[in-house]
N, CA, C and O atoms as a GROMACS GRO file, in nm:
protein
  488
    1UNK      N    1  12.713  10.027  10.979
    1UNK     CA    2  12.631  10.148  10.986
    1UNK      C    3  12.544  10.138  11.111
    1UNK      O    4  12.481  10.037  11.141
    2UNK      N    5  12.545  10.249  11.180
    2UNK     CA    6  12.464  10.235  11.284
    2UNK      C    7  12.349  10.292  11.288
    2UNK      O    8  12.355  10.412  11.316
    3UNK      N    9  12.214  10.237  11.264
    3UNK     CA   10  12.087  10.337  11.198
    3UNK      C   11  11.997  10.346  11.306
    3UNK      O   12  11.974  10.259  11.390
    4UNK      N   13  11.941  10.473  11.296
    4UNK     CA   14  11.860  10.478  11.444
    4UNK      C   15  11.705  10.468  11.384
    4UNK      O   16  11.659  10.498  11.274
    5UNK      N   17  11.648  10.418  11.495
    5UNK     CA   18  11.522  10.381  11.419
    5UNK      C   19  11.434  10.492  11.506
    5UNK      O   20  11.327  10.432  11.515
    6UNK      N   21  11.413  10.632  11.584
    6UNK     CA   22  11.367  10.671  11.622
    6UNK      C   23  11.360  10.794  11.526
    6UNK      O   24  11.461  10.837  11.471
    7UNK      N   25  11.239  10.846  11.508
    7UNK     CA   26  11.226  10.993  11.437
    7UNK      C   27  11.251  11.077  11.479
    7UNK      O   28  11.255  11.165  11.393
    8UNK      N   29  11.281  11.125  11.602
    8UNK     CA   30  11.264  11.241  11.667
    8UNK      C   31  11.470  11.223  11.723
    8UNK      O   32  11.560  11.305  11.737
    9UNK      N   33  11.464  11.116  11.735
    9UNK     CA   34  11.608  11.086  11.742
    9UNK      C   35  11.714  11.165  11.589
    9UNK      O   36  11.805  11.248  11.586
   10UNK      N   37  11.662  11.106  11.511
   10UNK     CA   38  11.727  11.136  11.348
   10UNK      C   39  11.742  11.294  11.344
   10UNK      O   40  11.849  11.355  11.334
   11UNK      N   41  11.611  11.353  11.353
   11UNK     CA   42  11.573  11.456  11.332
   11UNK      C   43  11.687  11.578  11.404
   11UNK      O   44  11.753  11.669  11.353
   12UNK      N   45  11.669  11.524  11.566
   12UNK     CA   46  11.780  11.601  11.663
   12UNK      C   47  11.936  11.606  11.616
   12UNK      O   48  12.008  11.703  11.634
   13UNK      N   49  11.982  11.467  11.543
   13UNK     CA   50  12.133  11.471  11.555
   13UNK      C   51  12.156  11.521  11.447
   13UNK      O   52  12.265  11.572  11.421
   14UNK      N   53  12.046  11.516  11.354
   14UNK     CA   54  12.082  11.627  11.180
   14UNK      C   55  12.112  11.745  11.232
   14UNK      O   56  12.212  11.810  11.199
   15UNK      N   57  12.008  11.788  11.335
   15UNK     CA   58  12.012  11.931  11.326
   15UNK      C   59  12.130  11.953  11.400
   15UNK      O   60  12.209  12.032  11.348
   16UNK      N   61  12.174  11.886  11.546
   16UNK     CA   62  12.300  11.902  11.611
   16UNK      C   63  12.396  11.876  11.543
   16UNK      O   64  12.483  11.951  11.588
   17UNK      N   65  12.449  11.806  11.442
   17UNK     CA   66  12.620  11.761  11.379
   17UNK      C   67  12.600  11.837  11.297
   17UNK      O   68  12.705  11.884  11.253
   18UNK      N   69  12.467  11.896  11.227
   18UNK     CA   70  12.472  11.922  11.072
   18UNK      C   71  12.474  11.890  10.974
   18UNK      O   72  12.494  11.956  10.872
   19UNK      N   73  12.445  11.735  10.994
   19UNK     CA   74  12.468  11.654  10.892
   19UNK      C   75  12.353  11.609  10.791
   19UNK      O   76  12.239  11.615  10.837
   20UNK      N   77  12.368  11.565  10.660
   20UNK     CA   78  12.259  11.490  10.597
   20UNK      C   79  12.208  11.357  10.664
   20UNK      O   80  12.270  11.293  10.748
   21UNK      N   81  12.079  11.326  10.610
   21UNK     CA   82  12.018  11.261  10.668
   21UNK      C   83  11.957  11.193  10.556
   21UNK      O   84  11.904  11.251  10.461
   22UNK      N   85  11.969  11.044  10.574
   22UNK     CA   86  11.873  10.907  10.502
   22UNK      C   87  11.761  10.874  10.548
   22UNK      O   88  11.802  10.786  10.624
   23UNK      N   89  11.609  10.875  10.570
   23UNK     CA   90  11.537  10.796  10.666
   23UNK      C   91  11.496  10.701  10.571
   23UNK      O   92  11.514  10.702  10.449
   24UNK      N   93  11.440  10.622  10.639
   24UNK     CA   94  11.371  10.495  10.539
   24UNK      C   95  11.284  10.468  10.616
   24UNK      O   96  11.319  10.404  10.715
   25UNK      N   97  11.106  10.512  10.602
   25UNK     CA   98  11.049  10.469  10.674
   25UNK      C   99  10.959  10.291  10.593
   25UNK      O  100  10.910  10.291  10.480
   26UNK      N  101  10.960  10.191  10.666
   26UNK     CA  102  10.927  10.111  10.647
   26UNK      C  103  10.803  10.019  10.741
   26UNK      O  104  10.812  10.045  10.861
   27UNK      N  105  10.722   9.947  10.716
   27UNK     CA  106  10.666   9.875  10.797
   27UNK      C  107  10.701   9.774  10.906
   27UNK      O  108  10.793   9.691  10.904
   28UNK      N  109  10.587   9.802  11.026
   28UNK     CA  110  10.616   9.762  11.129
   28UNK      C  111  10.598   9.593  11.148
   28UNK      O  112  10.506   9.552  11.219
   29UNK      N  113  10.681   9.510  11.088
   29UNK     CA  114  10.625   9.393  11.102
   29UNK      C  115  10.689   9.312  10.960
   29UNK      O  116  10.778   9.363  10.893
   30UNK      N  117  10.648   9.223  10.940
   30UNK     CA  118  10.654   9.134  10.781
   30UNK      C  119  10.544   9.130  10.734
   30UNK      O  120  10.516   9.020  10.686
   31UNK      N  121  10.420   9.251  10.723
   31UNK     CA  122  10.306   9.253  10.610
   31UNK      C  123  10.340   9.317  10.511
   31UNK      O  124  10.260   9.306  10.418
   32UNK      N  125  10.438   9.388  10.489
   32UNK     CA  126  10.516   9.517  10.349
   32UNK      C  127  10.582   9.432  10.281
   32UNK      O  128  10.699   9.415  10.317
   33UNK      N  129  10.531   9.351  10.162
   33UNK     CA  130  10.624   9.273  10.100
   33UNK      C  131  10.731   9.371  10.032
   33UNK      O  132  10.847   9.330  10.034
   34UNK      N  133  10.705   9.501   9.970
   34UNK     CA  134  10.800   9.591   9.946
   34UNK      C  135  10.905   9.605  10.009
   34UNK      O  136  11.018   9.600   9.960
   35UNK      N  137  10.875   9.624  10.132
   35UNK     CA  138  10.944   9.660  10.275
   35UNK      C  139  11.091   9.542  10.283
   35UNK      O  140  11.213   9.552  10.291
   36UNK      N  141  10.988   9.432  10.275
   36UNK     CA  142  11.098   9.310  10.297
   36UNK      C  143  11.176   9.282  10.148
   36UNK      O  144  11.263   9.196  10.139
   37UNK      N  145  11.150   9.334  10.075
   37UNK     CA  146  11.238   9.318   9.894
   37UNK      C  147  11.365   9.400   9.963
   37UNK      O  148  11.474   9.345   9.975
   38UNK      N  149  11.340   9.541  10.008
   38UNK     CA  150  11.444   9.646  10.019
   38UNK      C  151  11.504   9.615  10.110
   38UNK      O  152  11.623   9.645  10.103
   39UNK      N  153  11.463   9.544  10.232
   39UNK     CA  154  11.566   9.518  10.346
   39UNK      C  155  11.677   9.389  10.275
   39UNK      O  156  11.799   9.395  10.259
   40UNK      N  157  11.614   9.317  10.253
   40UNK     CA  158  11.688   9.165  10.138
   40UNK      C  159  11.805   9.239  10.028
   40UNK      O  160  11.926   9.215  10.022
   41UNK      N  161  11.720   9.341   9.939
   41UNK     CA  162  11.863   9.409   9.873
   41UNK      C  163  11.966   9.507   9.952
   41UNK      O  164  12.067   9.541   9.891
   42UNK      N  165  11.948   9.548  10.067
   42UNK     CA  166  12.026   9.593  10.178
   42UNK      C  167  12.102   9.503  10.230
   42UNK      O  168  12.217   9.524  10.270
   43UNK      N  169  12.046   9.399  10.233
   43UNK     CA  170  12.138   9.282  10.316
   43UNK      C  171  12.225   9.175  10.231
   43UNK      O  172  12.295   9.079  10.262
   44UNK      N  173  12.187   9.238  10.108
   44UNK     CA  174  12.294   9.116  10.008
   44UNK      C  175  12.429   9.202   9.964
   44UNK      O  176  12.524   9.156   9.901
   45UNK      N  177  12.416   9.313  10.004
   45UNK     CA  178  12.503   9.447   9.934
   45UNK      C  179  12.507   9.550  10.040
   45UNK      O  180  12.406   9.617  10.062
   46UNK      N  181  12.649   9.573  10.130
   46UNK     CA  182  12.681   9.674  10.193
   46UNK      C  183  12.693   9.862  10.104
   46UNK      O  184  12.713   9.982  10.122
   47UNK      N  185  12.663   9.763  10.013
   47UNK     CA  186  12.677   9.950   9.897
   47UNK      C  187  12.629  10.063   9.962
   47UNK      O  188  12.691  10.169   9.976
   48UNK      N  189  12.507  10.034  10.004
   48UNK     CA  190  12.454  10.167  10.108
   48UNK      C  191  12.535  10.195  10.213
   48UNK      O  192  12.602  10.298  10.198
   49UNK      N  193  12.553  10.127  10.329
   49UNK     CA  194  12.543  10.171  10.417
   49UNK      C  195  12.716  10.195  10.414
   49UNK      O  196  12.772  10.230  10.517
   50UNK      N  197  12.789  10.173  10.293
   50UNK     CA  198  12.947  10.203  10.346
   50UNK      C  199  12.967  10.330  10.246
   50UNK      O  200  13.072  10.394  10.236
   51UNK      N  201  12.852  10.354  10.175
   51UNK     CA  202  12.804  10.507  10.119
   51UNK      C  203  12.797  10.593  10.207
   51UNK      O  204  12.879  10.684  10.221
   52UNK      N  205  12.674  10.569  10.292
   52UNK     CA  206  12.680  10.646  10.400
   52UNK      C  207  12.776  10.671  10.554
   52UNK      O  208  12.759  10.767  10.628
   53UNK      N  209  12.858  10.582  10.574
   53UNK     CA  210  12.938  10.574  10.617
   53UNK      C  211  13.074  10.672  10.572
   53UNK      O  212  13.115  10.749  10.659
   54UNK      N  213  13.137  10.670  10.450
   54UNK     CA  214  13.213  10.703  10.399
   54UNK      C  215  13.166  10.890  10.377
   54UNK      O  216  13.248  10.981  10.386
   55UNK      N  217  13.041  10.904  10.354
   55UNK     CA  218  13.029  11.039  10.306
   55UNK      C  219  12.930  11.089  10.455
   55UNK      O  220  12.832  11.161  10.435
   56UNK      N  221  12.960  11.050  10.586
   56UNK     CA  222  12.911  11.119  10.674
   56UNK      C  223  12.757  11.095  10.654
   56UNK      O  224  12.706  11.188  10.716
   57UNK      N  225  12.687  11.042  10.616
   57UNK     CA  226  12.557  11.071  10.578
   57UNK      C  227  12.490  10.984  10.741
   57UNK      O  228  12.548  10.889  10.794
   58UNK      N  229  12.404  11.027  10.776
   58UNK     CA  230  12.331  10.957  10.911
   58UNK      C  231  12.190  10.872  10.861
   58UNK      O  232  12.110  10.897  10.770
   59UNK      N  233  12.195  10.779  10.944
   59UNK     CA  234  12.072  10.715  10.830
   59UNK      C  235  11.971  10.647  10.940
   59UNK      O  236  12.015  10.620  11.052
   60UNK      N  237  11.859  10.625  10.912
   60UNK     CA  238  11.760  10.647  10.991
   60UNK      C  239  11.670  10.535  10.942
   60UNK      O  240  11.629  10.561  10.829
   61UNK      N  241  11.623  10.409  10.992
   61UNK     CA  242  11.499  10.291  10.934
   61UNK      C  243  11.410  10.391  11.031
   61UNK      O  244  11.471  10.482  11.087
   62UNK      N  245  11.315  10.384  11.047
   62UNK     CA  246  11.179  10.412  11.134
   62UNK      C  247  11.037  10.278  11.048
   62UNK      O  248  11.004  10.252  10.933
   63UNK      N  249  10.998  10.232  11.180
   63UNK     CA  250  10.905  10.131  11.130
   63UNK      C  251  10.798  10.210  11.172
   63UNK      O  252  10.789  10.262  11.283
   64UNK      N  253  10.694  10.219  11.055
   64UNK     CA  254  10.561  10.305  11.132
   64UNK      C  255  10.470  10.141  11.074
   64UNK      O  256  10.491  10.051  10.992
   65UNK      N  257  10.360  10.180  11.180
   65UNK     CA  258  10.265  10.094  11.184
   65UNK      C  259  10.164  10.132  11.019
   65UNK      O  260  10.153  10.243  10.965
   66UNK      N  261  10.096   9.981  10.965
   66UNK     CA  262   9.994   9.993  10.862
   66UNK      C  263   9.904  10.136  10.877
   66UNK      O  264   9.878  10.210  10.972
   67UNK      N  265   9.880  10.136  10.771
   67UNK     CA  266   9.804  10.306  10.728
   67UNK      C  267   9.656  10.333  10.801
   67UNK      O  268   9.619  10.451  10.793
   68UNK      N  269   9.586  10.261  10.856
   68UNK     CA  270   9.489  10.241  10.950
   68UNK      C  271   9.514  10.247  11.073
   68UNK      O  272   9.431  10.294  11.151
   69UNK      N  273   9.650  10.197  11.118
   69UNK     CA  274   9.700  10.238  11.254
   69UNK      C  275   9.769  10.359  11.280
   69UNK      O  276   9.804  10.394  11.393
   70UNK      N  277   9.785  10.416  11.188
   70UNK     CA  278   9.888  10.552  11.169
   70UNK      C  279   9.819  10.660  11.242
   70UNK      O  280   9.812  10.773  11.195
   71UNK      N  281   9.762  10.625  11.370
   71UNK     CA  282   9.742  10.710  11.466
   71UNK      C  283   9.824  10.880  11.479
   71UNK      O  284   9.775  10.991  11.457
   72UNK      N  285   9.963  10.843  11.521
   72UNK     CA  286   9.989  11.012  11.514
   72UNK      C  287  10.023  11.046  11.387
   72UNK      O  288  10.113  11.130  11.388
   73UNK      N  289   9.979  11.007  11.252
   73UNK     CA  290  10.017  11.090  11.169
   73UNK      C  291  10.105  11.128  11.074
   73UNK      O  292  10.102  11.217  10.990
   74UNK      N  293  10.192  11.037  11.106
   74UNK     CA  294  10.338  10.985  11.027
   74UNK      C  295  10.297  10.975  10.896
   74UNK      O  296  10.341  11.060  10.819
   75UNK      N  297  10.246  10.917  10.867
   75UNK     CA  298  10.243  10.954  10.674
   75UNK      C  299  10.241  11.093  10.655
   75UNK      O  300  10.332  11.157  10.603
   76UNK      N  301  10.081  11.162  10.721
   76UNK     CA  302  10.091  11.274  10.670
   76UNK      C  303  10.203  11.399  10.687
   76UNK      O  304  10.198  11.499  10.616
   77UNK      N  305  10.295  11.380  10.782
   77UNK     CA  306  10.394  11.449  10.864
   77UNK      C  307  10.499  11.430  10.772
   77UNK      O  308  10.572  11.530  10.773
   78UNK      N  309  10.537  11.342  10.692
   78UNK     CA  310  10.622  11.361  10.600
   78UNK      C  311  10.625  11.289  10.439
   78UNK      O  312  10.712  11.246  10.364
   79UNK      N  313  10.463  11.306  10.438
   79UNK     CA  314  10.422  11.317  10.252
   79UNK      C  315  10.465  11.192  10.213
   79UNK      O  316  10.536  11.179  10.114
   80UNK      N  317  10.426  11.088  10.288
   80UNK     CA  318  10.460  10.926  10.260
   80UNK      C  319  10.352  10.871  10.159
   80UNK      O  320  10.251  10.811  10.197
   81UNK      N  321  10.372  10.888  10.076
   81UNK     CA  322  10.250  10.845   9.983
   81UNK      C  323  10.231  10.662   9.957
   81UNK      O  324  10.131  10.611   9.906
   82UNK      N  325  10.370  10.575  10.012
   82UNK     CA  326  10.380  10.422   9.978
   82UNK      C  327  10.487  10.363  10.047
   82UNK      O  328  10.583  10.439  10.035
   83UNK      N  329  10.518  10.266  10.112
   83UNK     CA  330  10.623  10.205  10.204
   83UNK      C  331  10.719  10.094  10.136
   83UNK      O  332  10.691   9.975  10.125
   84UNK      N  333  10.802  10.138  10.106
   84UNK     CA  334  10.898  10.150  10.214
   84UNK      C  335  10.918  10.333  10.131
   84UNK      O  336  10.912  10.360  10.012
   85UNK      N  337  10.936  10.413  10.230
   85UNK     CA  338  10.948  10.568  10.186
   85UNK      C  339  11.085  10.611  10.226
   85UNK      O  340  11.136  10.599  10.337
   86UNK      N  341  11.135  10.660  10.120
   86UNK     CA  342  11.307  10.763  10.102
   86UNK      C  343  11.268  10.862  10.177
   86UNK      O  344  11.145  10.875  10.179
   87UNK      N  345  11.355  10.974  10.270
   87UNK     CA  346  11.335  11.063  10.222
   87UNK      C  347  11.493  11.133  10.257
   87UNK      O  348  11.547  11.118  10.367
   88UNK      N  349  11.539  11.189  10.174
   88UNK     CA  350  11.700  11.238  10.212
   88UNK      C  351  11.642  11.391  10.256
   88UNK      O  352  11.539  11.452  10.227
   89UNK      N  353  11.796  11.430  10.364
   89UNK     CA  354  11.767  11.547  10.417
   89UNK      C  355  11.884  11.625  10.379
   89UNK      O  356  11.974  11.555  10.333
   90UNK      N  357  11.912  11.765  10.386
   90UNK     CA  358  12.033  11.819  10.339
   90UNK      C  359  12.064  11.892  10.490
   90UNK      O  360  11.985  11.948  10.567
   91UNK      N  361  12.205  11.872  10.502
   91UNK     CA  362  12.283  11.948  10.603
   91UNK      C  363  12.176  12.047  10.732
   91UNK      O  364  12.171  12.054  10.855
   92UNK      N  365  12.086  12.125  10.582
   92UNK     CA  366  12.013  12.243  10.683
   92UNK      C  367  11.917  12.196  10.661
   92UNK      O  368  11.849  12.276  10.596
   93UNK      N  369  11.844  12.067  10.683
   93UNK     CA  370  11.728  12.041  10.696
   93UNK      C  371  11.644  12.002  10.616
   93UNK      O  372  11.573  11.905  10.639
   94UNK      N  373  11.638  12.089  10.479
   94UNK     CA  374  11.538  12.072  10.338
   94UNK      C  375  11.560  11.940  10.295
   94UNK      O  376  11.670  11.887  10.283
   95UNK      N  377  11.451  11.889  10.272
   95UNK     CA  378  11.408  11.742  10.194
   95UNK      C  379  11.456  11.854  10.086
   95UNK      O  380  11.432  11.970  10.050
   96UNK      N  381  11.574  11.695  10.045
   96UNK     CA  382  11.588  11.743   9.886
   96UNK      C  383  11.541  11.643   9.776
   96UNK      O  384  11.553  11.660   9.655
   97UNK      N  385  11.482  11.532   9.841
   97UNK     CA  386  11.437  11.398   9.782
   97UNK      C  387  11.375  11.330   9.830
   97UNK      O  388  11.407  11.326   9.948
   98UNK      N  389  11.260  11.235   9.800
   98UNK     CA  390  11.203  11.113   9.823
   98UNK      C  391  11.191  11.030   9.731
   98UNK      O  392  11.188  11.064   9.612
   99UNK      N  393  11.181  10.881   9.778
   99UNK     CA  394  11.159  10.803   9.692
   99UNK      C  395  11.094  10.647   9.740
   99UNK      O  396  11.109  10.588   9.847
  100UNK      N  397  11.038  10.619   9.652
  100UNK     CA  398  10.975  10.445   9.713
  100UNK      C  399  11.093  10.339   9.693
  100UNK      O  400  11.212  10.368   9.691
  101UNK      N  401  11.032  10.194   9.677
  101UNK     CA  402  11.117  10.112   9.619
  101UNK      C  403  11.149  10.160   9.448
  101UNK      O  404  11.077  10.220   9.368
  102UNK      N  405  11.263  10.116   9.438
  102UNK     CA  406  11.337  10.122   9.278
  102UNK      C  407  11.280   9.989   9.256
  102UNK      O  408  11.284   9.887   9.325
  103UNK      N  409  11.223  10.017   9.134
  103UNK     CA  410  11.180   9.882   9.067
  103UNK      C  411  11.285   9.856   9.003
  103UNK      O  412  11.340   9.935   8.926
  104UNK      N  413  11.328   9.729   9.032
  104UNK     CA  414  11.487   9.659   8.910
  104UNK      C  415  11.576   9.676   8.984
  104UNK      O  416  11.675   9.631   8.928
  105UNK      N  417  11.618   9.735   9.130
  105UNK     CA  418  11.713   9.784   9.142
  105UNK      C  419  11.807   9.736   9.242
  105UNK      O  420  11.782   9.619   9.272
  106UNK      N  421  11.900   9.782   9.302
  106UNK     CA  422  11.966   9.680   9.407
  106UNK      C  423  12.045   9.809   9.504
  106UNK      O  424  12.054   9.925   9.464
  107UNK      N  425  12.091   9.765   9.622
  107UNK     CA  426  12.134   9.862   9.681
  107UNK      C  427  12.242   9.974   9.624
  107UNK      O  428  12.255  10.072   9.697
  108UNK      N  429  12.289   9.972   9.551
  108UNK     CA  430  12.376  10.072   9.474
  108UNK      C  431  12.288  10.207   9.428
  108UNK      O  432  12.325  10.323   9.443
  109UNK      N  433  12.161  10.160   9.367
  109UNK     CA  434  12.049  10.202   9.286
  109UNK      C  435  12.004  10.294   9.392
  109UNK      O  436  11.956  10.397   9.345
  110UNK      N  437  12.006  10.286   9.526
  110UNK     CA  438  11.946  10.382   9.651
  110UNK      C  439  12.094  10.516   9.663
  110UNK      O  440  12.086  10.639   9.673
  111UNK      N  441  12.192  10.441   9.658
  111UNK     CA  442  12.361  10.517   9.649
  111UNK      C  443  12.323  10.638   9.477
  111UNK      O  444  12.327  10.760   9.463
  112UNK      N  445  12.301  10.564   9.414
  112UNK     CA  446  12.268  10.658   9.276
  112UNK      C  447  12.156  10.778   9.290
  112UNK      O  448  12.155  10.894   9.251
  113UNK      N  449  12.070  10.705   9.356
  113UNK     CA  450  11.908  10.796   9.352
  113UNK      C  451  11.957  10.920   9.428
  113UNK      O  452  11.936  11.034   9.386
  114UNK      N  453  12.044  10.886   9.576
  114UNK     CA  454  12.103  10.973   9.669
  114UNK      C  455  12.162  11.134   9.607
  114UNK      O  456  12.124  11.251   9.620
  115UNK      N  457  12.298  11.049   9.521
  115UNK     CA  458  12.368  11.134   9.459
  115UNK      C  459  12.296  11.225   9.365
  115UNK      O  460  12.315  11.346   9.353
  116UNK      N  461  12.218  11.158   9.307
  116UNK     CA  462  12.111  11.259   9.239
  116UNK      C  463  12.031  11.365   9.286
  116UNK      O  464  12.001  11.466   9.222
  117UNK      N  465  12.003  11.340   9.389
  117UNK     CA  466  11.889  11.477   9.482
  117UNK      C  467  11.990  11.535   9.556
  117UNK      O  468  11.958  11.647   9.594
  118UNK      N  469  12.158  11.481   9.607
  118UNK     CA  470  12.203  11.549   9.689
  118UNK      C  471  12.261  11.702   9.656
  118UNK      O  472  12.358  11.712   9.582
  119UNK      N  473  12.209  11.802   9.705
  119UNK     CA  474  12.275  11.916   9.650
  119UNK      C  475  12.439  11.992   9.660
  119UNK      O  476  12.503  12.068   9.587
  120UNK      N  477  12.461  11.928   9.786
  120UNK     CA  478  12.599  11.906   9.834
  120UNK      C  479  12.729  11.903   9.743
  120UNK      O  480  12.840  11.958   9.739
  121UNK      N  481  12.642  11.793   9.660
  121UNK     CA  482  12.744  11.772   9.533
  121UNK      C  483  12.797  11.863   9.396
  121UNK      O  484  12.893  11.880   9.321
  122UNK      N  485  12.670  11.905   9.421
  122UNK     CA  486  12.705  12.051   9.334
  122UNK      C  487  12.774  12.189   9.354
  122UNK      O  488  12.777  12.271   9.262
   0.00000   0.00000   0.00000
């Protein structure tokens, strides 16, 4: 999977291919012990990213800096209430979902949450 870690990057190629969109915004660094649980269940289990692979989906890490440094605004710009933050996009743009870490869960569990908010599927 090839994930772009720029926002403004993600944002452009949704809107140019048309495609759905994964972001995962996470912390800038190893202070998000959350952060580092979800990258660890990402990295023991390709489930995600050959999800997104397979169903076209474009997927997006973005590391924003601790909530005191959040200078331009990034939490509030897309309703990040806790890190590591979901947020799926649909074809035309609309957040059809967010989500934090899954407590209990393992990378499949992000593939499930997906299918659930995706409207596509319906």
């Amino acid at each position: 999977m090839n994930w772009i870690s720029d926002i403004e990057e993600a944002l452009a190629k949704r809107a140019a291919e048309g495609k759905r969109l994964l972001m995962i915004f996470k912390g800038n660094g190893d202070w998000c012990r959350w952060c580092n649980a979800l990258d660890a269940l990402l990295k023991e289990s390709s489930a995600l990213d050959d999800y997104l692979e397979t169903e076209g989906i474009l997927g997006a890490k973005i590391l924003i800096p601790r909530k005191t440094e959040d200078v331009e605004g990034i939490r509030e710009r897309f309703g990040i209430t806790g890190i590591p933050f979901l947020v799926f996009y649909s074809e035309e743009g609309t957040v059809e979902g967010t989500t934090e870490f899954i407590d209990d869960g393992d990378a499949s569990s992000y593939v499930q949450w997906i299918e659930s908010v995706d409207s596509s599927a319906f």
